[in-house]
NURO-549599 format. One line per field, with one value per residue: residue number from 1; x, y, z of N, C-alpha, C in turn. Coordinates in pm, 1 decimal. Layout:
BEGIN
num c(NUM ...) $
n_u c(X ...) $
n_v c(Y ...) $
n_w c(Z ...) $
ca_u c(X ...) $
ca_v c(Y ...) $
ca_w c(Z ...) $
c_u c(X ...) $
c_v c(Y ...) $
c_w c(Z ...) $
//
This chain:
BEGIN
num c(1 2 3 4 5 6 7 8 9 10 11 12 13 14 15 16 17 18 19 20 21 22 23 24 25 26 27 28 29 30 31 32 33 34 35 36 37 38 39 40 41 42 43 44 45 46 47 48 49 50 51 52 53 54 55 56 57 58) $
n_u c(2395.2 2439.3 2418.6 2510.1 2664.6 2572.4 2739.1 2702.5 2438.4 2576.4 2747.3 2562.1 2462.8 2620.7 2748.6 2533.1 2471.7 2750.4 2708.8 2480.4 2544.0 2764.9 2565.3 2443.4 2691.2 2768.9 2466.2 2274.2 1934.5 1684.5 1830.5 1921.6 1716.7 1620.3 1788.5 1814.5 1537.0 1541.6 1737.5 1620.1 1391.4 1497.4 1681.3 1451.1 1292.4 1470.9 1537.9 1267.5 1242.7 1478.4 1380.0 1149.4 1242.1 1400.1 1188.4 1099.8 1303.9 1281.1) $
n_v c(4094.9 4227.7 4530.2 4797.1 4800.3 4848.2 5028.7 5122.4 4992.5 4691.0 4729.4 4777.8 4494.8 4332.8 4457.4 4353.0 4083.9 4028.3 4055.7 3911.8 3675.3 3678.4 3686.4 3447.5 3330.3 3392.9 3329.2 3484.4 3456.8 3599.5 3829.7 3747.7 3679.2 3891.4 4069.9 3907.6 3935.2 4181.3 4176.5 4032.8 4190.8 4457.5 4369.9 4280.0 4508.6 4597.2 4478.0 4516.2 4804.2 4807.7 4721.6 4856.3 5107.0 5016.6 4955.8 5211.1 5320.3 5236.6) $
n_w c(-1915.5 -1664.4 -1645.0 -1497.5 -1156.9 -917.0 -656.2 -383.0 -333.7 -366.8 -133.4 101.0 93.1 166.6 355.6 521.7 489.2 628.6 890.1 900.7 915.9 1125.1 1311.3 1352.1 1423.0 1672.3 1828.2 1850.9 1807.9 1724.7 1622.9 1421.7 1267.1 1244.9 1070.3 812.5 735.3 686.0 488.1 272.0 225.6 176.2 -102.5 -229.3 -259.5 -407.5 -628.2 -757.3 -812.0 -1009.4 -1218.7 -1273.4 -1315.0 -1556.1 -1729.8 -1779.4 -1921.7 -2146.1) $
ca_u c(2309.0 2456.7 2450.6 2572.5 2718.1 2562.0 2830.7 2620.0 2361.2 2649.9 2810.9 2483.9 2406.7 2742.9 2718.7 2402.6 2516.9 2854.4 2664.3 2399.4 2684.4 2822.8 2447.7 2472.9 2795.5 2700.5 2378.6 2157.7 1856.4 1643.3 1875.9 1968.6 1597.7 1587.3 1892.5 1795.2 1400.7 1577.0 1840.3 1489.2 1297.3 1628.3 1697.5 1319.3 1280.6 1608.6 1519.2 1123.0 1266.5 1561.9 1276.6 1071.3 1335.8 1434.2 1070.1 1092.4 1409.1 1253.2) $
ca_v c(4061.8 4309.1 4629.5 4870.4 4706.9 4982.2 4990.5 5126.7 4897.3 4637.0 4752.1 4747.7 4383.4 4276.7 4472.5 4296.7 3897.2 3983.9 4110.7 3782.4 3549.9 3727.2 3707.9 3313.7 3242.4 3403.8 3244.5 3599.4 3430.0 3717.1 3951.5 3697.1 3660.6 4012.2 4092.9 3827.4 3974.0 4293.2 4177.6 3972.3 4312.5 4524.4 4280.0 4275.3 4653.6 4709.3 4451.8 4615.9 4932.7 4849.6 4674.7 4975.5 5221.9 4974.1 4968.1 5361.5 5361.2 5193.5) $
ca_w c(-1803.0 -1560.6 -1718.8 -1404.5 -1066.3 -845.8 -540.3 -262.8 -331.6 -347.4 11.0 166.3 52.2 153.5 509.1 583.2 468.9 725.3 1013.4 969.0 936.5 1274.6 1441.9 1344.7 1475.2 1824.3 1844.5 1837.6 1672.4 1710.0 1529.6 1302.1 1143.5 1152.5 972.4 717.4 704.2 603.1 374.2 200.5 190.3 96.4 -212.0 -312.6 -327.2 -523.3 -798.5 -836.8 -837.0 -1094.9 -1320.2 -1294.4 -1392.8 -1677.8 -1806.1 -1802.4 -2007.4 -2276.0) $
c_u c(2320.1 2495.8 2542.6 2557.1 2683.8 2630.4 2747.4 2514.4 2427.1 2755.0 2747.5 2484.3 2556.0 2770.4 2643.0 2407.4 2663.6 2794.2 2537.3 2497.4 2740.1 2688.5 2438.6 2547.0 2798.5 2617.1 2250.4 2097.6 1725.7 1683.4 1921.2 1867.1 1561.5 1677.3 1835.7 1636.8 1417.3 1668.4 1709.2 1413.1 1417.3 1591.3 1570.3 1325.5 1346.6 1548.1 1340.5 1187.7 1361.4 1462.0 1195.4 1115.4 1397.4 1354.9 1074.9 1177.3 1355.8 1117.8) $
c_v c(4170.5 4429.6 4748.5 4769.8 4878.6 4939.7 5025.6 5015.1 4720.9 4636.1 4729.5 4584.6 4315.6 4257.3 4381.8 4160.6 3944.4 4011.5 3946.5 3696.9 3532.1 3686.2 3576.8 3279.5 3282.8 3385.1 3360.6 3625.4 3519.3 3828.9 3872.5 3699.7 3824.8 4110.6 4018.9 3892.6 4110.5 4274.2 4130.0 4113.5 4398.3 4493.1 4283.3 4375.8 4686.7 4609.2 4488.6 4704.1 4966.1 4791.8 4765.1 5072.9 5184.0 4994.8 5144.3 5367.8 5373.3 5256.3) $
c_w c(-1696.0 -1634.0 -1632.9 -1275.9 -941.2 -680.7 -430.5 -261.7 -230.0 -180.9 97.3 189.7 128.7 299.5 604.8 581.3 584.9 844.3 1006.2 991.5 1093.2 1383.8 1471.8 1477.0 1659.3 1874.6 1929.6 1755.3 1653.3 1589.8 1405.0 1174.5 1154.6 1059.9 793.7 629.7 568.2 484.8 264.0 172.4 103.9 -56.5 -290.8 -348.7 -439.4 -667.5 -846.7 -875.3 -981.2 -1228.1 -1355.1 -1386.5 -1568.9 -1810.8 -1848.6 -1909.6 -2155.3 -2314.6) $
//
């Protein structure tokens, strides 16, 4: 199922869920839905992009 565990990808994604968590718990709901907007766009791009590249392989 998981063929490579790409770490930057993985650091980003990781960065971006502790920094909403943090925007939560201080109650900066502004930055919270836009942390979240971006982690939602982030996350979309990377799995088109790794579907794309997959389709190429083959």
């Amino acid at each position: 199922m998981f063929d490579k565990i790409n770490v930057v990808d993985l650091a980003v994604i990781i960065g971006l869920v502790a920094a909403l968590i943090l925007a939560i718990f201080y109650n900066q709901n502004e930055l919270a839905m836009s942390i979240a907007s971006g982690l939602l766009g982030y996350i979309g791009g990377n799995i088109k992009t790794a579907a794309t590249k997959k389709e190429n392989e083959k």
